[in-house]
C-alpha positions in Angstrom: 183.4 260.7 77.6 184.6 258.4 80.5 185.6 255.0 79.6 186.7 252.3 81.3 187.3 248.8 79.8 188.1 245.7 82.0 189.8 242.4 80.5 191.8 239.5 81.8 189.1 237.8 83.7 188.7 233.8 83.1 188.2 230.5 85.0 190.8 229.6 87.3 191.8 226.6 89.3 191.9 227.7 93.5 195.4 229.1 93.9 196.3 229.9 91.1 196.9 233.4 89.4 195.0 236.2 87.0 196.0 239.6 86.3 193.3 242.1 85.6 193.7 245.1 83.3 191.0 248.4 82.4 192.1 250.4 80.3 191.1 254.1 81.1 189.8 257.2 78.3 187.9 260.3 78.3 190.0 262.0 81.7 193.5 263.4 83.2 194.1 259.3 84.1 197.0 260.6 86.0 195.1 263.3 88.4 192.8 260.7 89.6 193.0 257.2 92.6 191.7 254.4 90.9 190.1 251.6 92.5 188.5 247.4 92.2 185.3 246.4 93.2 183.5 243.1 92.4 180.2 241.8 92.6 179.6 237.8 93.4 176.5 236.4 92.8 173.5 237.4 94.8 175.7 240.2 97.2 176.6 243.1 97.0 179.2 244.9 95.2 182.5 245.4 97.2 185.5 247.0 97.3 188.5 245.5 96.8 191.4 247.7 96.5 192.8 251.6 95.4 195.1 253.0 94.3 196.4 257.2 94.5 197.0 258.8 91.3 201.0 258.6 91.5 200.6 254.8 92.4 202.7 255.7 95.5 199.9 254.3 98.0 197.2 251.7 98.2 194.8 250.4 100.1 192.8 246.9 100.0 190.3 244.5 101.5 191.3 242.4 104.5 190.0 239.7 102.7 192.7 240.2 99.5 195.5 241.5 101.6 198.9 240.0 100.9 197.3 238.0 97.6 196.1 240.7 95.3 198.7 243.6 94.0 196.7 246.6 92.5 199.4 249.0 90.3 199.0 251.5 87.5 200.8 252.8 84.6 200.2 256.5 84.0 201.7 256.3 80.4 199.0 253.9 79.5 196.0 254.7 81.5 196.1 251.4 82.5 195.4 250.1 86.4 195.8 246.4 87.0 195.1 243.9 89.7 197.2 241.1 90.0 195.4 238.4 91.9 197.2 235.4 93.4 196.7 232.7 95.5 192.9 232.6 94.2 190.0 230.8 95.9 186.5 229.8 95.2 185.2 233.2 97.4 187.1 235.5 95.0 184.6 234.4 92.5 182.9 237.8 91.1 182.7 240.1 88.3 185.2 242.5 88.9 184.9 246.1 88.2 187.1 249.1 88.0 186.1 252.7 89.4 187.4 256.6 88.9 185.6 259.5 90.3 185.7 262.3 88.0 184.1 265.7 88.3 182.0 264.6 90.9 180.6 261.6 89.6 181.8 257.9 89.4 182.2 255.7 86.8 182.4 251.9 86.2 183.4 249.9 83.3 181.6 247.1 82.0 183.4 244.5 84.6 185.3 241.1 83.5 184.3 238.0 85.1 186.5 235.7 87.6 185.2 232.2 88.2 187.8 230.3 90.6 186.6 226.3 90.3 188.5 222.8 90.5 
């Protein structure tokens, strides 16, 4: 079955740096775009960025642009999210996301909390 398993969430000072992993099973990782959403409290979820499957394009939210680095690593089914420059807004749980045989799929998310 699908599986996808976020870590490398935490509390973090405004501008200052996380990288966030998930850790993909249970499809051809390879064959598929992966993408970031997060949820903050009380709104909706969002997206945040993608990913093709050869990691040679990607796309993200004007409101991450030029601070957050989304990348992949086919021989580990892994996609991260580098996140840099952090503020209190980026405060959500984020969430990765693969659409597989129709149907998409969400891991369990890993929290962000950006605070002085």
């Amino acid at each position: 079955q699908v599986q996808l398993v976020e870590s490398g969430g935490g509390l973090v000072q405004p501008g200052g740096s996380l990288r966030l992993s998930c850790r993909a099973s249970g499809f051809t990782f390879s064959s598929c775009s992966m993408s970031w959403y997060r949820q903050a409290p009380g709104k909706e979820r969002e997206f945040v960025a993608v990913i093709s499957s050869g990691g040679e394009s990607t796309m993200y939210a004007d409101s991450v642009k030029c601070r957050f680095t989304i990348s992949r690593d086919n021989a580990k089914n892994t996609v991260y999210l580098q996140m840099n420059s952090l503020k209190p807004e980026d405060t959500a749980v984020y969430y990765c996301n693969v659409k597989w045989v129709a149907r998409y799929y969400w891991g369990q998310g890993t929290q962000v909390t950006v605070s002085s």
